[in-house]
C-alpha atoms as a printed R data frame, in Angstrom:
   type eleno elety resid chain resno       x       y       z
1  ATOM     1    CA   UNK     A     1 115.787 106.195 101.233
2  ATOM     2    CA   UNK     A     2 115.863 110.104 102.264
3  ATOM     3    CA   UNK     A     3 119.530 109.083 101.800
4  ATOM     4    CA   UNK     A     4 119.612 108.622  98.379
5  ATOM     5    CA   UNK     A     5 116.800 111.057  97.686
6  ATOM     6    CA   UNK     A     6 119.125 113.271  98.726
7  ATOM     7    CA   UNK     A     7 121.887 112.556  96.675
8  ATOM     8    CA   UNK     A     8 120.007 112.285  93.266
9  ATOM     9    CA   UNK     A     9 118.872 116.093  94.016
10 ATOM    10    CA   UNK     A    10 122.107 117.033  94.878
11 ATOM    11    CA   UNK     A    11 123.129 115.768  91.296
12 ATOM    12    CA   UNK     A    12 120.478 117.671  89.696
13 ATOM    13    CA   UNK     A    13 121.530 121.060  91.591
14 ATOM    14    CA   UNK     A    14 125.225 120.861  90.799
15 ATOM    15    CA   UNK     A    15 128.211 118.764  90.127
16 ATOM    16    CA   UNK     A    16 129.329 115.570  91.481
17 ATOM    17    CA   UNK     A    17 131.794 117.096  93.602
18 ATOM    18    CA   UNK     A    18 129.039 119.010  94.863
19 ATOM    19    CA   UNK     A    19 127.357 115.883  96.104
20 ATOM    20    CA   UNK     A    20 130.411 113.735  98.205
21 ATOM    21    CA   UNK     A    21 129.399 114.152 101.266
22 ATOM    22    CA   UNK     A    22 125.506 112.969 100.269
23 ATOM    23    CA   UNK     A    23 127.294 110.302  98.280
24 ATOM    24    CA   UNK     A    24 129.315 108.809 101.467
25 ATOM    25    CA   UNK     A    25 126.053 109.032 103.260
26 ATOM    26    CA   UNK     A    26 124.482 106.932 100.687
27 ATOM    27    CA   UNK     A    27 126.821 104.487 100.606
28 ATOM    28    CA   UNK     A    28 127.001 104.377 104.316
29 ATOM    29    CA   UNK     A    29 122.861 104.016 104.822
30 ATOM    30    CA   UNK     A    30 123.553 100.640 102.650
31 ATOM    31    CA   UNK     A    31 125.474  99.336 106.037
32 ATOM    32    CA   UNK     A    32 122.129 100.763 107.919
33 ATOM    33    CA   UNK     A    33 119.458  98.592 106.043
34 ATOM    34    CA   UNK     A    34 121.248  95.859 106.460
35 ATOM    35    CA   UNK     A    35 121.923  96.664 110.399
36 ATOM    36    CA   UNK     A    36 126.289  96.103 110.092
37 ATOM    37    CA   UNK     A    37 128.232  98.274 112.203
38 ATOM    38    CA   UNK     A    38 125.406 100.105 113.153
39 ATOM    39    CA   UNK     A    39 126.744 102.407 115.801
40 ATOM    40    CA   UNK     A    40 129.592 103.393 113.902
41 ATOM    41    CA   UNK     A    41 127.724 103.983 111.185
42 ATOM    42    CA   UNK     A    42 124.884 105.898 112.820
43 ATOM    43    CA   UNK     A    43 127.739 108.097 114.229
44 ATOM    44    CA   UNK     A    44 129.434 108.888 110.643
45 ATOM    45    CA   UNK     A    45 126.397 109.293 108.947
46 ATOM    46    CA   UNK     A    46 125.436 111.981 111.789
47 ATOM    47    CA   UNK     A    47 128.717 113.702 111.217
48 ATOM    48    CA   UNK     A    48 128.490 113.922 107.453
49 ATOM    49    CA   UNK     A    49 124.948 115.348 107.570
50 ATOM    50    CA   UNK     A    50 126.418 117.788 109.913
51 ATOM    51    CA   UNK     A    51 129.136 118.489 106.863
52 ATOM    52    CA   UNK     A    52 126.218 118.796 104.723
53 ATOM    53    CA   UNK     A    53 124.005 121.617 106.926
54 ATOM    54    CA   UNK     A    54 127.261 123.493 107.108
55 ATOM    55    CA   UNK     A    55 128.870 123.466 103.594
56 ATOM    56    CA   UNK     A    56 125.580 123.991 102.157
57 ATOM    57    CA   UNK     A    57 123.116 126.262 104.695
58 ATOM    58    CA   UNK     A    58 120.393 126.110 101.992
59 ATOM    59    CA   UNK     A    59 116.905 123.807 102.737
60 ATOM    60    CA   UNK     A    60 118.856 122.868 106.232
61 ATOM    61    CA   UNK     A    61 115.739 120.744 107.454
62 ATOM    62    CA   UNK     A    62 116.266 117.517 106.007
63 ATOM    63    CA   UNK     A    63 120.333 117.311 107.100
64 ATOM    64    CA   UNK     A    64 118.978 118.523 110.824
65 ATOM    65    CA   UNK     A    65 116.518 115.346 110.503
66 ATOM    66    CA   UNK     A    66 118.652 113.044 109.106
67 ATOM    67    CA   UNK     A    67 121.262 114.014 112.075
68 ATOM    68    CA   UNK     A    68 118.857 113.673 114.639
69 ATOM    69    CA   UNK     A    69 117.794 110.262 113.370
70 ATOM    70    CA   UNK     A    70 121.309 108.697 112.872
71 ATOM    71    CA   UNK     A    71 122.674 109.967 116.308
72 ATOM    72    CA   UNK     A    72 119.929 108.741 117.816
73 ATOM    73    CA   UNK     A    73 120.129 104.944 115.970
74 ATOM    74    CA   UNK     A    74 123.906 104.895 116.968
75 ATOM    75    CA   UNK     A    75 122.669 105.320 120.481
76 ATOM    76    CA   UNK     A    76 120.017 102.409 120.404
77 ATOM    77    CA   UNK     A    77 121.774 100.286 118.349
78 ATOM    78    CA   UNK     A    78 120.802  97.578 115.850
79 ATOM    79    CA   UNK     A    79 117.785  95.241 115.715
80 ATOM    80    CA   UNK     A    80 116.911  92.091 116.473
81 ATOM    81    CA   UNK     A    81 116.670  91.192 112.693
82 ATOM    82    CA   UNK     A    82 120.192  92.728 112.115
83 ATOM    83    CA   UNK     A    83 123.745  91.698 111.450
84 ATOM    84    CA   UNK     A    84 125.094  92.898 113.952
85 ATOM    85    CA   UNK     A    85 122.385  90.826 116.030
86 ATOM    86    CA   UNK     A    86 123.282  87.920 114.112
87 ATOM    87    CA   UNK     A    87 127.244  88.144 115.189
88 ATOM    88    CA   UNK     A    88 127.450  89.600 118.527
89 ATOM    89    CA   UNK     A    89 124.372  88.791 120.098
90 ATOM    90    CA   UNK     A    90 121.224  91.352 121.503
91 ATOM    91    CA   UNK     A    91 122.281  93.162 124.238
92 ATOM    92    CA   UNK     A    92 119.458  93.168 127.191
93 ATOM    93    CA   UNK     A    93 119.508  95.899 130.052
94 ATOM    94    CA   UNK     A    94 118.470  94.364 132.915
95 ATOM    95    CA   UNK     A    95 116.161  96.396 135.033
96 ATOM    96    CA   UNK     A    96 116.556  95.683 138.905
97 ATOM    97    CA   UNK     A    97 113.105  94.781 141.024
98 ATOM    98    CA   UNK     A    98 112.068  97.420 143.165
């Protein structure tokens, strides 16, 4: 949702070529909802927000946050209501008994 926030503001503030990079984040937080590919995608959408807070510098809060939070869902990885759950299986870490 902050996604796509974003990219209707960015439309507002300038042109559309402005707003690519918000755009391909967009399209990519589509693949996040529906929890397909999610590491990959947590990892791209990280490195475009990372585009973003550099190409732009202005209000640099929300790409920070949005970086943060997509890093850090590559690193977990999907849910057990996702796609990805759905074709590969949920991966369990087992703990060893102390």
């Amino acid at each position: 949702m902050v996604l796509a926030y974003c990219v209707v503001n960015r439309f507002r503030e300038a042109s559309a070529s402005a707003a690519v990079p918000e755009l391909i984040g967009a399209g990519l937080s589509i693949f996040i909802l529906l929890g397909l590919w999610t590491p990959i995608v947590g990892t791209l959408v990280s490195l475009i927000e990372v585009w973003v807070l550099l190409s732009r510098g202005v209000a640099a809060w929300i790409p920070i946050i949005l970086a943060t939070l997509s890093a850090t869902l590559a690193m977990i990885g999907p849910g057990a209501w996702s796609i990805d759950a759905r074709l590969f299986g949920r991966k369990h870490i087992d703990t060893p008994e102390l």
